[in-house]
GUMAR-221667 format. One record per residue (C-alpha): x, y, z. Coordinates in steps of 0.5 Angstrom, whole numbers. Last residue first. Layout:
! GUMAR-221667
(rec (X; Y; Z)),
...
END
This chain:
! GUMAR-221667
(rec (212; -373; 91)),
(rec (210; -375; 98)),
(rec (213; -369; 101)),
(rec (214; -364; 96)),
(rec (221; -361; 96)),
(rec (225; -355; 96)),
(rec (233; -357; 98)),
(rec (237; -350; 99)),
(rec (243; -348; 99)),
(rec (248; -342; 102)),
(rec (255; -340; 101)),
(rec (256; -332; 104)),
(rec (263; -329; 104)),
(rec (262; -322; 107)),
(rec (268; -318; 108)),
(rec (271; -311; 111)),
(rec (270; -305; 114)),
(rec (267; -304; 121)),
(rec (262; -300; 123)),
(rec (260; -292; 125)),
(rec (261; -291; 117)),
(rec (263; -294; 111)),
(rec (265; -295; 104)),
(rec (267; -301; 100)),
(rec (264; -307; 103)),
(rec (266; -312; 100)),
(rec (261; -317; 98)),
(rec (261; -324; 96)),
(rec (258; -329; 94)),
(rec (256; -337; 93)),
(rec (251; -340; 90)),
(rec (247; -347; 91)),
(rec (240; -350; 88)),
(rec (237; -356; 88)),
(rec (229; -355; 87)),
(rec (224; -361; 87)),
(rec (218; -361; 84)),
(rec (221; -364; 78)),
(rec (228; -364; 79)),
(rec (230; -357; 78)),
(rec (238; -355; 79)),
(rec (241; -349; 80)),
(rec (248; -347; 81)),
(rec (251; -341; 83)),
(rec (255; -334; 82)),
(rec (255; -327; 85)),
(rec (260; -322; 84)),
(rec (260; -317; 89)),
(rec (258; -309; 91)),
(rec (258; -305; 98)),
(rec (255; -299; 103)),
(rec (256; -298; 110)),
(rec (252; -292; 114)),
(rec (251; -292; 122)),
(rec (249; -286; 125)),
(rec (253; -280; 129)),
(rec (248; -275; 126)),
(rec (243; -275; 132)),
(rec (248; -274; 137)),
(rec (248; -277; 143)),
(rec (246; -275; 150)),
(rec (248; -280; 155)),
(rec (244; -280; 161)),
(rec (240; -286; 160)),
(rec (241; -289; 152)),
(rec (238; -288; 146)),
(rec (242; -290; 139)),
(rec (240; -283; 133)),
(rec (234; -285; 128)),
(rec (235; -287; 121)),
(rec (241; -292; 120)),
(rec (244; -293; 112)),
(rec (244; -299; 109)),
(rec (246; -300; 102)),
(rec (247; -307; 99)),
(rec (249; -311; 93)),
(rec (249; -316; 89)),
(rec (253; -319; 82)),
(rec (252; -323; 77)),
(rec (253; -331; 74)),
(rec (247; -337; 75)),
(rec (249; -343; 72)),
(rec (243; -347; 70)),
(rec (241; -354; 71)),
(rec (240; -361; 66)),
(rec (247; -360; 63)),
(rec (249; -353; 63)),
(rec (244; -348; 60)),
(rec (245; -340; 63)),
(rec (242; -336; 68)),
(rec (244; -328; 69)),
(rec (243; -325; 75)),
(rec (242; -318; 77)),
(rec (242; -317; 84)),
(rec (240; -311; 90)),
(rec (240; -311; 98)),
(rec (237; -304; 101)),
(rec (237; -303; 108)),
(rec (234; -297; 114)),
(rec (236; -298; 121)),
(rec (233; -296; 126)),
(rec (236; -293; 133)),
(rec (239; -298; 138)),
(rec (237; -298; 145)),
(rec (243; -298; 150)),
(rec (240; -300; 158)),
(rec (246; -304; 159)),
(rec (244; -310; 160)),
(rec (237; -310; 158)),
(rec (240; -308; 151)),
(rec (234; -305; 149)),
(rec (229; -307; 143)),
(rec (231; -306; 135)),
(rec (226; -304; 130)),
(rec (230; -306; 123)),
(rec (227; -303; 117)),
(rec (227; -306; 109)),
(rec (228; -307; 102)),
(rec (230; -312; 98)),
(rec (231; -312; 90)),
(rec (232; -318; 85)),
(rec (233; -318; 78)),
(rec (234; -324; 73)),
(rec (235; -326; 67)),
(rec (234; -333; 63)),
(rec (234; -330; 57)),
(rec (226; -334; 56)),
(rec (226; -335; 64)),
(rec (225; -327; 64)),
(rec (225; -326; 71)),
(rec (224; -320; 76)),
(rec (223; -319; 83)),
(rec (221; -315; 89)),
(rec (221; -314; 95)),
(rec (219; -312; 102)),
(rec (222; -313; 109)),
(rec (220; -312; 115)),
(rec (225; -314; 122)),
(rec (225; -313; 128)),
(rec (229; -314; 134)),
(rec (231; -317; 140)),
(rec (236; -315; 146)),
(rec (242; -320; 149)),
(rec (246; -319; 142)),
(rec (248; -327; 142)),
(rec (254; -330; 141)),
(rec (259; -325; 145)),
(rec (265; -323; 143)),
(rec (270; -317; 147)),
(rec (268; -318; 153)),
(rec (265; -314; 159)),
(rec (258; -315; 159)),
(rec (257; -322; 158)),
(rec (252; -326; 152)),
(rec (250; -333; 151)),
(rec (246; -333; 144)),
(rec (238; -334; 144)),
(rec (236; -327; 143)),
(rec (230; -327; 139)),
(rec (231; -324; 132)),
(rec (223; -323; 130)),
(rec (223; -323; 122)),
(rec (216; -321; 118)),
(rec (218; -321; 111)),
(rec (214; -319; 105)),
(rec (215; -321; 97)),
(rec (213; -319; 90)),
(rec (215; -324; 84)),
(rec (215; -320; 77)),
(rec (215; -324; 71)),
(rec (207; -326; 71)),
(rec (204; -324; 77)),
(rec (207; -327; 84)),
(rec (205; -326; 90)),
(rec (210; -328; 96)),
(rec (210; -327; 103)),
(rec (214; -329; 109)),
(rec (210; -330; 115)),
(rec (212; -332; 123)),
(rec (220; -333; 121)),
(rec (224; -333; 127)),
(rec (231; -332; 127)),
(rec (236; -334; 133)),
(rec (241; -332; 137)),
(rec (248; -335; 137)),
(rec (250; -343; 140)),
(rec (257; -343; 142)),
(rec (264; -341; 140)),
(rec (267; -334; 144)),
(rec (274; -332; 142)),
(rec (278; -325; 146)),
(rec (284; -322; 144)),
(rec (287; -316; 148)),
(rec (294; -312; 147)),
(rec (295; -307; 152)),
(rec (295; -300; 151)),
(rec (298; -296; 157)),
(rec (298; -296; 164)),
(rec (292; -293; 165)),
(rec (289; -298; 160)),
(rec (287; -297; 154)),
(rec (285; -304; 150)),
(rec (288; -305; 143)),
(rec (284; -310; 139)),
(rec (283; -316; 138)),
(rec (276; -320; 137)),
(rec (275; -327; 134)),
(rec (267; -331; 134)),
(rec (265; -338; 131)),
(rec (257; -338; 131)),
(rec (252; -343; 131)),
(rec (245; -341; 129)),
(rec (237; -342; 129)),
(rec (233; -340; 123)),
(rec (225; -341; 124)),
(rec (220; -342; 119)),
(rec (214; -339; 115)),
(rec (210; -338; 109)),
(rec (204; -336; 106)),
(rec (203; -336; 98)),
(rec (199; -330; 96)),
(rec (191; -328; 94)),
(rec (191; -325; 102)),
(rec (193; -331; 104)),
(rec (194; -338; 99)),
(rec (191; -346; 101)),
(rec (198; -349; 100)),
(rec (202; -348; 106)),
(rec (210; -347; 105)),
(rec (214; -349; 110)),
(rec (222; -347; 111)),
(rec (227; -350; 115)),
(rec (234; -346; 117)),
(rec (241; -349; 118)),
(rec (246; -343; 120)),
(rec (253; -343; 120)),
(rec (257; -338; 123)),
(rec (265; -335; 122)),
(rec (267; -329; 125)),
(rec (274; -326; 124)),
(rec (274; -319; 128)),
(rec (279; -313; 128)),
(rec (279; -307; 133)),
(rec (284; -302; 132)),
(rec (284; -299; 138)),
(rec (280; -300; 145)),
(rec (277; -295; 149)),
(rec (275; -298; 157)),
(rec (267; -298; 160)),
(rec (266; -306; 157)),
(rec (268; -304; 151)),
(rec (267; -297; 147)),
(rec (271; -296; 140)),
(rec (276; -291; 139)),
(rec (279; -292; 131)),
(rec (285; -290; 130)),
(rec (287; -297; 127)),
(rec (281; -298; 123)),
(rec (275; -301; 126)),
(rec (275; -308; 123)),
(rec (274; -313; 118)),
(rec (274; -321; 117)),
(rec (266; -325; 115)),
(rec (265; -332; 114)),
(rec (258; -334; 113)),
(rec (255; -341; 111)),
(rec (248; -342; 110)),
(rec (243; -349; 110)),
(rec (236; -349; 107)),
(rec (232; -354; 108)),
(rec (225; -351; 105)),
(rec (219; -356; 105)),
(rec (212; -356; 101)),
(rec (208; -351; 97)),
(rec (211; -348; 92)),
(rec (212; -340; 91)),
(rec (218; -339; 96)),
(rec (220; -332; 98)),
(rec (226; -330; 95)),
(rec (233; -332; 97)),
(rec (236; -336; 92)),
(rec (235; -330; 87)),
(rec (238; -325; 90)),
(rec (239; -321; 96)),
(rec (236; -323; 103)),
(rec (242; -324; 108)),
(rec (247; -321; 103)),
(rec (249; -315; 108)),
(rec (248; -317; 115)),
(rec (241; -314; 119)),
(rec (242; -315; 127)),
(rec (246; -309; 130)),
(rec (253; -307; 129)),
(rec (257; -301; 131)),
(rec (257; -303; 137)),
(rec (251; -301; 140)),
(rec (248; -298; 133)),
(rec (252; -291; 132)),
(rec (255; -290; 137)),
(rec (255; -283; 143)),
(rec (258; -286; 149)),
(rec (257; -292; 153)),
(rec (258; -291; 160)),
(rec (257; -298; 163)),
(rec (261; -300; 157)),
(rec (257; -306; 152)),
(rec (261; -306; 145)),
(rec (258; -313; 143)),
(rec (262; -314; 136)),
(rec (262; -321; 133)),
(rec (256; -322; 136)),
(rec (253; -318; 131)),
(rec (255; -323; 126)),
(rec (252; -328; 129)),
(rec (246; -325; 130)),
(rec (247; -322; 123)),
(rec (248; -330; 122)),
(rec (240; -331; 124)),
(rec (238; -324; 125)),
(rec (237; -321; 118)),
(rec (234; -329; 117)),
(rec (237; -335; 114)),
(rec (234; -334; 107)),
(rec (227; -333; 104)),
(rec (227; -338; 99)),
(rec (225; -340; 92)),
(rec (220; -342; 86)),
(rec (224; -343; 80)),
(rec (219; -346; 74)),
(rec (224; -348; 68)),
(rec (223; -346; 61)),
(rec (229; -344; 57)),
END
């Protein structure tokens, strides 16, 4: 087997994470101890983890559409501060599309291929849960739909020797989503972050295996709504692939998945939060997809899937990822 697969980066930790972000704005006047604001920050399972989402190696375009669906929730005894009230078993449905656009230049920096592009996003977001009120709890549904935030890619950064590909990625998540205290959803996150990523990867073309492993810090700013700072948050997203021939492609069939753990406790003025309440969420799923070189144009599209199967300070439940990407040359 002999084919030259040069890839892209995804649609940013920021782009549906933004968008998953949204999904969960917990944003009280008086926020206490949480781990991320919310429970949830920009970094979204599966957004950089296999073989589709390594940084490009050709010089030329990547179109590169992403599809998230994520459902889950906080547990039905679960506390969880909203807009200055405690809600109850919060459930989340969240739908995002992001179409992102890669470009890759042909002269090399620092001995790598040099990249850089730019992820906006739309998003479809549900919230319920019971709200507690002084008259006892009552039952509360809020939907939002718009534009969410965005991701800017300035460098993505691949060097490759032999069978091994090693990536960097610098993420800026910029707030471009609509955002209100006191809902449940939101589009946006209303704060910036950033994210820095290193990879490596590994394919044997002749038995068409593949292994990819991410790892990265997010640096989040403050919510200048609410004065909420969340703390850095430390995550790891991994696959093994296998390609096998049909017709002029190849079918790709695996598994991926991720850890993701925060480092330093959530700040916020006049409330003291405890530096071991953090966030933690791990999880594993299967992973299929098909690629398809053209000369020097790439078609490829994978589908995933990642249950979350432990968690803490977050919601539990399920991400279901489809991505494609188109790689050309132009006048090629």
């Amino acid at each position: 087997m002999t084919v030259k697969v040069s890839l892209s980066r995804p649609a940013g930790a920021g782009t549906c994470a933004a968008a998953m972000a949204a999904a969960l704005t917990l944003l009280p006047a008086s926020m206490p101890a949480n781990a991320t604001e919310g429970g949830i920050g920009y970094y979204v399972p599966g957004t950089m983890a296999t073989l589709i989402d390594r940084a490009p190696v050709q010089a030329g375009w990547v179109i590169k559409p992403q599809y998230l669906h994520y459902s889950g929730d906080f547990g039905a005894s679960a506390d969880t501060p909203i807009a200055g009230v405690v809600a109850l078993g919060l459930d989340v449905d969240l739908d995002a599309f992001a179409p992102g656009v890669i470009y890759t230049f042909e002269q090399p920096v620092l001995g790598a291929k040099y990249s850089l592009g730019a992820f906006p996003s739309w998003v479809d977001v549900t919230v319920s849960g019971a709200v507690e009120t002084s008259l006892g709890n009552v039952r509360r549904r809020d939907s939002v739909s718009g534009l969410g935030d965005t991701t800017l890619i300035p460098a993505l950064m691949a060097w490759v020797d032999d069978c091994w590909q090693y990536n960097l990625l610098v993420a800026a998540h910029a707030p471009t989503g609509d955002y209100k205290v006191g809902r449940l959803a939101n589009e946006g996150l209303n704060y910036w972050a950033l994210d820095l990523v290193g990879g490596a990867a590994y394919s044997n073309l002749a038995a068409g295996f593949n292994f990819s492993a991410f790892a990265g810090v997010m640096f989040n700013e403050e919510n200048s709504d609410t004065d909420y700072r969340s703390g850095r948050l430390f995550h790891l997203d991994a696959s093994i692939q296998q390609m096998i021939k049909a017709g002029s492609g190849f079918i790709t069939l695996g598994l991926n998945g991720f850890w993701a753990e925060q480092l330093s406790a959530d700040r916020k003025p006049g409330i003291i939060i405890p530096g071991d309440f953090k966030q933690r969420s791990a999880g594993i799923g299967p992973v299929a997809g098909y690629l398809l070189p053209m000369g020097s144009d790439n078609f490829l599209v994978e589908l995933s899937w990642l249950p979350e199967l432990d968690t803490e300070n977050t919601p539990e439940g399920d991400y279901v990822w489809l991505k494609l990407v188109y790689q050309f040359q132009p006048g090629k």
